[in-house]
N, C-alpha and C positions, 0 to 999 in steps of 0.2 A: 348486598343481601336484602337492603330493604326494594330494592327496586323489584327483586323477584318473589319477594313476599306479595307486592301493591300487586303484579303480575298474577298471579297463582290466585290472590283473591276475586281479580277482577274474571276470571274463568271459575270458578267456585259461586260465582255472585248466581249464574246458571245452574240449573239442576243437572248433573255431568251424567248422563248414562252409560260412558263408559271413558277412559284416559289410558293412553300407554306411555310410560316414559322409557328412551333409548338412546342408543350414541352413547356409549358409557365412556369414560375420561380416560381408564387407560385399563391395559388389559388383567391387570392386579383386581378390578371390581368383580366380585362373584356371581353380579347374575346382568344377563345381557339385557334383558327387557323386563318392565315391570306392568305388568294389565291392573288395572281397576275396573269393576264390575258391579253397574249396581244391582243389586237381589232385593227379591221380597221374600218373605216367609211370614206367615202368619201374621198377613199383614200391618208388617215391621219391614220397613227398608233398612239397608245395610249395604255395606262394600266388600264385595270379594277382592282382594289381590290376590296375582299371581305372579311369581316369581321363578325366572326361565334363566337355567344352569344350561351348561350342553346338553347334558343330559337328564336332567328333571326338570321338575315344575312344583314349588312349595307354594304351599295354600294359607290363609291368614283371612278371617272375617275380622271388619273393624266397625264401631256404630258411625252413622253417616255422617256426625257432625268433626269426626275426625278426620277426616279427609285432607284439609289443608294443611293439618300436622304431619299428616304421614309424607302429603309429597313434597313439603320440604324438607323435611329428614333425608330421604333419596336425592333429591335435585340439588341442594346446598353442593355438594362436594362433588359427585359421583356422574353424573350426567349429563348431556347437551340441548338434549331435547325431548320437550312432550307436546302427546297430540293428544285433541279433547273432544267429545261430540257430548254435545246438547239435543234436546227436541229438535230446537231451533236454531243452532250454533254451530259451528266449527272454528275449534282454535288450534294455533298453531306457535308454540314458546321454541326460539333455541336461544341457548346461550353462546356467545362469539368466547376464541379464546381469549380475549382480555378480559371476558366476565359481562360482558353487554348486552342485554334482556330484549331480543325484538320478540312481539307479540304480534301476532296475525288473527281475525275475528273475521269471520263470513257467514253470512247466512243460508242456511242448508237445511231439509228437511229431512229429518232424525228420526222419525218416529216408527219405522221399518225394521231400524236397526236398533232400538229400544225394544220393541215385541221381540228380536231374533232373541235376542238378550235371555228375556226371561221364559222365550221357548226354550231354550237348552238347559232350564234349572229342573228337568226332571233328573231324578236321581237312577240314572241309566247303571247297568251292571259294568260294562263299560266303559270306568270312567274317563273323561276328558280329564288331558291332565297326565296319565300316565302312558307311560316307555312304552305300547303292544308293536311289538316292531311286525308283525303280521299287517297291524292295520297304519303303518307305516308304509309298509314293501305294497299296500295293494293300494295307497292315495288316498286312504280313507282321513287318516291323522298327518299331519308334520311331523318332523321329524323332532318336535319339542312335545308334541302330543295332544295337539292342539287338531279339533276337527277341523277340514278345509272345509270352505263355507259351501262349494259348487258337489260335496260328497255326503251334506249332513242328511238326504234323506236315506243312504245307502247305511249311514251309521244306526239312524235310527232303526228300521230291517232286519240288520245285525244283532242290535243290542232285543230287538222284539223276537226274534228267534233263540237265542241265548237263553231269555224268562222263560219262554216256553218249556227249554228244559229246564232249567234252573225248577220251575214250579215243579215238576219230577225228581229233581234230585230231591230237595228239599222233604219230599214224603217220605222215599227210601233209604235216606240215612246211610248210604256206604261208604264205605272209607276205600276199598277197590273197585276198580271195574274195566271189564273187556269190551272194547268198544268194533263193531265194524263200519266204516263208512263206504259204504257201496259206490261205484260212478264219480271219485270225488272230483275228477280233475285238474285244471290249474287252478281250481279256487282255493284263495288263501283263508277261507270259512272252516275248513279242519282245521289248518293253525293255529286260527282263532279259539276255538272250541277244545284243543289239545291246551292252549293256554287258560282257558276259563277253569276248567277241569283241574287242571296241577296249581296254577297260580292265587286263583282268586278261591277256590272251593275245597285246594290241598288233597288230592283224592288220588289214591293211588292205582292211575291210568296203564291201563298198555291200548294202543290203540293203532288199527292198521286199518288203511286206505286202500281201496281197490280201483284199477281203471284198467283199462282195453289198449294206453298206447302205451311203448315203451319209453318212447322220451319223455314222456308226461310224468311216467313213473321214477323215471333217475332222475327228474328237475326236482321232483318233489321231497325225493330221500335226503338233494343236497341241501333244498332247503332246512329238511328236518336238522340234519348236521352242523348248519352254519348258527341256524338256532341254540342247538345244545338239547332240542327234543328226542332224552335218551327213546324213552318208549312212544315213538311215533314211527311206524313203518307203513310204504306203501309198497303191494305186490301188483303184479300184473296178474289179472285172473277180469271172467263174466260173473255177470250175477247168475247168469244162469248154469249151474252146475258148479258153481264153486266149494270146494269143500274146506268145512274147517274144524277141529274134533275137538277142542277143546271149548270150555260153556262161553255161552255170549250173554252178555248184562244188555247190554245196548244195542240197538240197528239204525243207523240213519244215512237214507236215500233221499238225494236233494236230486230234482229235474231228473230223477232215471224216468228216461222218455219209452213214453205205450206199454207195452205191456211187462217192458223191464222191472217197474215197480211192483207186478205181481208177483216174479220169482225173489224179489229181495223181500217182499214179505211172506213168500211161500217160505225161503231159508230163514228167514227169521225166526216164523213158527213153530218148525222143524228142529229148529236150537232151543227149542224154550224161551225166549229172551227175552228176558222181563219187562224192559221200553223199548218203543219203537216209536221214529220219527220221520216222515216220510210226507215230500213234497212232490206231489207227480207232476207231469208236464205230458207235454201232445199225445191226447189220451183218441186211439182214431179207431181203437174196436169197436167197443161199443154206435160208434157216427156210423162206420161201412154194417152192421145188421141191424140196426132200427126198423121196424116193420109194428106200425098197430093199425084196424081195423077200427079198435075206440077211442085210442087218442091219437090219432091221425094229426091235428092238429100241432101235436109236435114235432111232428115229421113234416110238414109241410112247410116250412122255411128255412136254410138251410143255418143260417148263424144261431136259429133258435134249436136245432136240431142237435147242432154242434156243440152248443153251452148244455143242453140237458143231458148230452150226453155225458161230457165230462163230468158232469155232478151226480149223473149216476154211477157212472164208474165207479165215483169215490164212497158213495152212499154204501154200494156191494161190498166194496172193500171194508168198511168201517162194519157194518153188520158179519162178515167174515169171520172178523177176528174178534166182534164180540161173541160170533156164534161157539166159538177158541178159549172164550175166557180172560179175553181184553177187557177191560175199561177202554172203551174207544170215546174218540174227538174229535172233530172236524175243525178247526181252527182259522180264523185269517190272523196271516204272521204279518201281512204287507196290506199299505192301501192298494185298494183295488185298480184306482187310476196310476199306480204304477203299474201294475202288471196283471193280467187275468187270472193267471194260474198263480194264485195265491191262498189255496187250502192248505195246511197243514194236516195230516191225520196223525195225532197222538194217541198211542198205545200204551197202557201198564198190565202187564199181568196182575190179575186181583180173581177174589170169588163173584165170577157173574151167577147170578141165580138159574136154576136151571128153567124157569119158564122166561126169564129175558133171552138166553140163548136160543130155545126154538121159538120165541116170538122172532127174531133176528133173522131166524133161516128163512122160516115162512112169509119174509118180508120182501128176501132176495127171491124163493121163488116164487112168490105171484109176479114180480118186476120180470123177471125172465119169460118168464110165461106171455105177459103181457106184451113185452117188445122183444119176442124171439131174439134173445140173447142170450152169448155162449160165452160167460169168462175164463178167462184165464187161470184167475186164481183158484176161480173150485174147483178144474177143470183137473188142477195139480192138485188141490186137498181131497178131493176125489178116490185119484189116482194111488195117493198114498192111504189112501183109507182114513182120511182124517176127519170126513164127513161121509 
């Protein structure tokens, strides 16, 4: 005992930014691995441990000078081995079984893995830590719940898209709602969002998925099934012309590509539907009619033609549906160096005033006028007399 005291202190004598003890003594101990984790908050350092069942992960803040009490509390009886990183350190303790302490010490540079540290102390909606077996099945967590390090910007993304609605539920205050997710396909981001909704927000969901292929549709129902997502269903149907008669609270279209994203916001409109959330992708209308006389200059290169295109696209769309009585949004959910198409457009049904609404129209059509362009969208609000 005392040897692994002298042990334990002599890796403590370093400032540890992070330890896991493992190799547990025999299958009777409750938890297979134990993380330490240093934090800061208000700048106060402290130790997170975590504590990893099969299936959970229990959480415990300790102050920092408790450290070497706690890990021999764990390692006295229970455990073979732990591993330690310093700034400047790496150590390496097992215990043999007749109880014999080898200690390993090497020098290594730590300080990457200290910042990842206290990158991940934002207080994400979801959290590390917890069961989401969604972001299990897609690679994003372990199967302890634990983000994999090669997926934490996809996690990030996730959890940045989540706030976005999260910041909308949070005003509307419902305790149901009918949800459509247009184009959803294999992504496990309905899942996800089917779980933020019932689990984390307790909100009483029915929610159905739409896509084009049939396999896509039965992999998705089984998913829903193996889950236990009573009200999560996916049909096969288009955005375009899909019917559905009963009210919609919510709309959201992730990558429905060109002009797809104009009939999911046309159905949306058409439903009343109080949010809408909608991320376009390869937007090629507006690029093949560009034509100006004054600003030629946009027209004249072709990647610059290409990006103002799609930013006007989304500009029409977002004056659209406030010309409709949206509170509109243009959002980045993602960095930009991951992906270009990374607008969001958020929508709430509210009182838009009625000179913001035709200041809105009259925006869309000088832009039209200017670059001899024919959308889609008004082309259907139009059509149905809705402008």
């Amino acid at each position: 005992m005392d040897e692994l005291i002298k042990a334990i202190d002599t890796i403590t004598n370093d400032e540890i930014i992070r330890l896991v003890i493992s190799n547990k003594k025999n299958k009777e101990i409750e938890y297979n691995k134990i993380n330490f984790i240093l934090k800061e908050k208000n700048k106060k350092q402290y130790y997170q441990i975590e504590k990893y069942t099969d299936k959970q992960v229990f959480h415990e803040n300790i102050d920092k000078e408790l450290i070497n009490t706690k890990i021999i509390e764990h390692m006295k009886d229970d455990y073979k081995q732990l591993s330690a990183w310093s700034n400047d350190n790496t150590f390496d303790l097992k215990v043999s079984k007749k109880g014999k302490i080898f200690l390993g010490k090497k020098k290594s540079d730590n300080k990457k893995f200290a910042n990842k540290s206290h990158n991940k102390e934002k207080n994400y909606i979801l959290k590390e830590g917890t069961i989401i077996q969604p972001l299990i099945d897609l690679g994003v967590f372990t199967k302890e719940g634990k983000v994999v390090n090669s997926k934490y910007d996809k996690y990030k993304q996730i959890n940045r898209f989540i706030e976005i609605i999260d910041d909308e539920i949070r005003k509307n205050n419902q305790e149901e709602l009918t949800i459509l997710d247009f184009g959803c396909g294999k992504s496990y981001l309905t899942f996800v969002l089917y779980y933020y909704f019932v689990e984390i927000k307790k909100i009483n969901v029915k929610m159905i998925g739409l896509d084009l292929k049939p396999d896509v549709i039965k992999k998705c129902n089984d998913i829903a099934k193996r889950y236990n997502y009573e009200n999560l269903k996916f049909e096969l149907g288009d955005i375009n012309g899909y019917k559905f008669t009963d009210k919609v609270d919510m709309v959201i279209t992730l990558h429905a590509c060109d002009t797809a994203t104009d009939y999911a916001l046309y159905n949306a409109i058409k439903w009343n539907t109080k949010m809408i959330f909608s991320v376009p992708c390869c937007q090629h209308e507006f690029n093949s009619q560009m034509k100006s006389d004054n600003l030629s200059l946009l027209t004249k290169y072709g990647i610059v033609q290409e990006r103002v295109a799609a930013l006007m696209t989304d500009a029409v769309r977002a004056n659209l549906l406030e010309y409709l009585g949206y509170k509109t949004q243009l959002l980045e959910f993602i960095d930009i160096s991951h992906s270009p198409k990374n607008i969001l457009i958020r929508a709430s049904k509210s009182g838009v005033t009625k000179e913001k609404r035709e200041k809105a129209l009259n925006e869309v059509n000088n832009l039209i006028k200017e670059f001899n362009l024919d959308p889609t969208l008004l082309k259907l609000l139009k059509n149905d007399n809705l402008i």
